[in-house]
C-alpha positions in Angstrom: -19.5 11.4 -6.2 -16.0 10.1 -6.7 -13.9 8.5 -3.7 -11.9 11.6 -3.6 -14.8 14.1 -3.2 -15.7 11.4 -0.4 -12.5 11.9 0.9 -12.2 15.3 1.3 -13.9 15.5 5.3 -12.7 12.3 5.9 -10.3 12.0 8.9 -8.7 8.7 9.6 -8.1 8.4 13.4 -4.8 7.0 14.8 -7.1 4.3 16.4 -8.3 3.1 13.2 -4.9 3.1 11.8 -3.7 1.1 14.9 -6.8 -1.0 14.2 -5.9 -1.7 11.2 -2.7 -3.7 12.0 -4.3 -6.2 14.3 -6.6 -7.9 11.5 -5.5 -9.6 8.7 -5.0 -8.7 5.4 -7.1 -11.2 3.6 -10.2 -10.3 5.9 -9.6 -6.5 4.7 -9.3 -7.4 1.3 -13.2 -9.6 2.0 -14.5 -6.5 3.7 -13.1 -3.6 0.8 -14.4 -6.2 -2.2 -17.9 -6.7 -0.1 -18.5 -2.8 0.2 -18.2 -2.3 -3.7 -14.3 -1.6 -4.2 -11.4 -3.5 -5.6 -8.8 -2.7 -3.2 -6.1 -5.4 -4.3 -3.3 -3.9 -6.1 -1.5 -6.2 -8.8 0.3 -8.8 -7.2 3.6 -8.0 -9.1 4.2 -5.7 -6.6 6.0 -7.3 -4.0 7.7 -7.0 -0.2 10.9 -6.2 -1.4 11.7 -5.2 2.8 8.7 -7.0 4.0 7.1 -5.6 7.0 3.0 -5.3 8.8 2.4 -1.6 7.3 -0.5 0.5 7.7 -0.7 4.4 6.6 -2.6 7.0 4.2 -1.5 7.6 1.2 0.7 10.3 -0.2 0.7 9.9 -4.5 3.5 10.8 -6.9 2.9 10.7 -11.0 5.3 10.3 -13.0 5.4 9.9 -17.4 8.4 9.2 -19.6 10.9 12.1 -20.8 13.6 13.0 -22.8 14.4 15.7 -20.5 17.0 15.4 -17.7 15.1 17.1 -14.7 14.9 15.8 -11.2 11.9 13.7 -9.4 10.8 17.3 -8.2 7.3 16.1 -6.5 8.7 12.9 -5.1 11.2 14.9 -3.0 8.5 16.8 -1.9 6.4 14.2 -1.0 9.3 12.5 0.5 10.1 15.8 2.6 6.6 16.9 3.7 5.3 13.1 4.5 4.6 13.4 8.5 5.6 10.0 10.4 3.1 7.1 9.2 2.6 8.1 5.8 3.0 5.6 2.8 4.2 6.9 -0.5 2.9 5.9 -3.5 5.0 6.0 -6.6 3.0 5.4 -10.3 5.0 5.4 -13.2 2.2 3.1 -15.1 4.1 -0.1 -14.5 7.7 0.3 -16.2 10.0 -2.1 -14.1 13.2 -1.1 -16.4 13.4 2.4 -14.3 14.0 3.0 -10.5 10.9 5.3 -9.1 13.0 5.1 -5.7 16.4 4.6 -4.3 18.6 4.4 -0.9 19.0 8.5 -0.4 14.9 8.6 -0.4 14.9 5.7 2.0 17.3 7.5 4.3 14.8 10.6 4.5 11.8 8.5 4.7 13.6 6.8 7.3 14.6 10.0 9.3 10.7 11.4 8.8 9.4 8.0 10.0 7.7 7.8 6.7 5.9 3.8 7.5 6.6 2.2 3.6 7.0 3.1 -0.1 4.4 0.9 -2.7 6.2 1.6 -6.2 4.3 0.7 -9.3 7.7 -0.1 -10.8 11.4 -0.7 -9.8 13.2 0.3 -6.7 17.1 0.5 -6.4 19.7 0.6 -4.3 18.5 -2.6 -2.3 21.9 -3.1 -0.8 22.5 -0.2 0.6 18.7 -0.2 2.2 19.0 -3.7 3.2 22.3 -2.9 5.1 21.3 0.5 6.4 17.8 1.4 6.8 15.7 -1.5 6.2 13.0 0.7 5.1 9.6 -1.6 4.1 9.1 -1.0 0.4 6.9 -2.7 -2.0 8.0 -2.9 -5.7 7.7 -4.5 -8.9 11.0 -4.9 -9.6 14.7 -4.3 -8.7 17.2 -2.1 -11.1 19.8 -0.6 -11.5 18.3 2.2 -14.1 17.8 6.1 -12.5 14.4 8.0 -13.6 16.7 10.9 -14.4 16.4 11.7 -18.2 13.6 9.0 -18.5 10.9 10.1 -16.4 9.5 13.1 -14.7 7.1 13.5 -11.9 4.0 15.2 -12.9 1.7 15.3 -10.2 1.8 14.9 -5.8 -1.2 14.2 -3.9 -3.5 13.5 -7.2 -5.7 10.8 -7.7 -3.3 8.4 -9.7 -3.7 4.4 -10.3 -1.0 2.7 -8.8 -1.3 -1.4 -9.4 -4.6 -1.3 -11.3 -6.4 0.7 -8.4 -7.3 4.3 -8.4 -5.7 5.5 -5.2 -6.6 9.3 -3.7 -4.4 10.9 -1.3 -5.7 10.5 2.1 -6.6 6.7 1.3 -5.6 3.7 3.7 -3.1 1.5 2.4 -2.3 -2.2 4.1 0.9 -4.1 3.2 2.3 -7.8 4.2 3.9 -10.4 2.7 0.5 -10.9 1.0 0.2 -7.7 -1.0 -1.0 -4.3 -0.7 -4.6 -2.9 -0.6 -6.0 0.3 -1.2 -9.4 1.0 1.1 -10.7 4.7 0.1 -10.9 7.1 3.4 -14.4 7.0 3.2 -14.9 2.9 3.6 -12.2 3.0 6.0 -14.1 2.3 9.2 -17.0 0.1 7.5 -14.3 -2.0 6.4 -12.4 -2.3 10.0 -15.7 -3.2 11.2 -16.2 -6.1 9.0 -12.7 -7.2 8.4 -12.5 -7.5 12.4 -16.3 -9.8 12.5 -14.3 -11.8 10.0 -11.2 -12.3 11.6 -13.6 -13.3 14.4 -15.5 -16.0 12.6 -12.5 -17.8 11.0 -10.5 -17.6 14.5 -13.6 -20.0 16.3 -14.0 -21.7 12.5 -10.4 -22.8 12.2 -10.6 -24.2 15.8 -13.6 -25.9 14.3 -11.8 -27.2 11.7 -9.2 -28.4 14.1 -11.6 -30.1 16.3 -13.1 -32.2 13.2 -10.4 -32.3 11.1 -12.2 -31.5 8.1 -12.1 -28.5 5.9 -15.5 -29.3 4.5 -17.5 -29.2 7.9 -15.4 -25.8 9.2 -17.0 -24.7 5.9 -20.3 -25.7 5.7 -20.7 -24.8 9.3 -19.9 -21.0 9.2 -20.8 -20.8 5.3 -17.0 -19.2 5.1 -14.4 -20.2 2.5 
C-alpha cells in the first residue's frame, strides 16, 4: 500500500501538530529514518525566512513550457490552504525560475498559511523581508518569473519535492536545519519516538556535562 493510500483516513490532530514543535528536528529526522522512511529533503533547500514550522502539506507540480499561462493550481492552493498549511512547490529542482514570489506571500500571509518549501527559487525577497516575513524554504533566490517557462500541472498529488515523495496530507517540519517530510500515517509513531529521544539526550548531555567527555555521554546511553 503506498503512503498515500495510508493517508487517506489519516487525521493529524492539532495536538500532534502542536507536538510536533516542542521536539527537535534531528530527533524527528532519528524517529522517520528508524520507522523505514527517508524524510530529509535535500539540504539545498534552505531558510530563506527562517522560522520553527510545523503543518500538512498542500503539493503543487509544475514542468517546463513554452506557453505563457499562469501558475493556475498554485493560486489555488495558495487560496484554499486553511491557516497552518505548508505549501509545497516541485518544479524538479530548477533554481533559474521563481516557483513563488511577494503577492503569494501576502495571501499566504492573510490565510495564515504557516511556510512555503520550494524545490527551486523564490523571489521578491525584499519585499517579503520588509513586509510579511513569511517563513519560506528555497533553493535559491531569482529574479526569473515561471510565466512562459513553467506551468503547474498538478495540486494536491503525490509529487517529490527534495528527493522525497511527499502526499498531500503529510507532516512537514522546518528550522534552520532543514525540512522533513513524515507521511500522515507515521506521524504519531514518530512523535512518540522523537519525544523518548529528546528525552535521552536531554539527561545524556547533562551527562556529558558532568564528565566532560563526549565518549562516556556515548557509551553510557549507546546514543551518538
Amino acid at each position: 500500500m503506498s503512503n498515500a493510500e495510508k493517508n487517506a483516513n489519516v487525521k493529524i490532530s492539532a495536538e500532534t501538530l502542536e507536538a510536533f514543535r516542542k521536539v527537535t528536528i534531528g530527533s524527528v529526522s532519528d524517529a522517520v529514518r528508524k520507522l523505514g522512511f527517508k524524510g530529509d529533503l535535500d539540504s539545498s533547500i534552505k531558510p530563506i525566512f527562517p522560522a520553527k514550522v510545523v503543518g500538512l502539506a498542500i503539493t503543487v507540480k509544475e514542468e517546463p513550457c513554452t506557453e505563457t499561462v499562469p501558475p493556475v493550481h498554485m493560486i489555488e492552493a495558495v487560496d484554499t490552504a486553511k491557516a497552518g498549511n505548508i505549501i509545497c512547490l516541485s518544479s524538479g529542482g530548477d533554481t533559474e525560475v521563481a516557483l513563488f514570489g511577494g503577492m503569494a506571500s501576502a495571501a499566504c500571509k492573510a490565510r495564515g498559511v504557516e511556510a512555503v518549501v520550494i524545490d527551486g527559487g523564490v523571489r521578491d525577497v525584499e519585499e517579503n523581508i520588509r513586509d510579511y516575513q513569511f517563513p519560506t524554504f528555497a533553493k535559491s533566490t531569482t529574479p526569473v518569473t515561471t510565466v512562459g517557462i513553467y506551468k503547474t500541472v498538478s495540486i494536491n498529488e503525490p509529487t517529490i519535492l527534495g528527493g522525497v515523495w511527499v502526499n498531500p496530507g503529510d507532516v512537514i517540519i522546518g528550522d534552520r536545519d532543514g525540512v522533513i517530510c513524515i507521511p500522515a500515517s507515521l506521524a504519531e509513531e514518530t512523535l512518540k519516538m522523537a519525544q523518548e529521544f529528546d528525552k535521552m539526550e536531554a539527561e545524556q548531555t547533562k551527562y556529558i556535562l558532568e564528565k566532560a567527555s563526549l565518549k562516556e555521554g556515548i557509551s553510557k546511553f549507546n546514543r551518538i
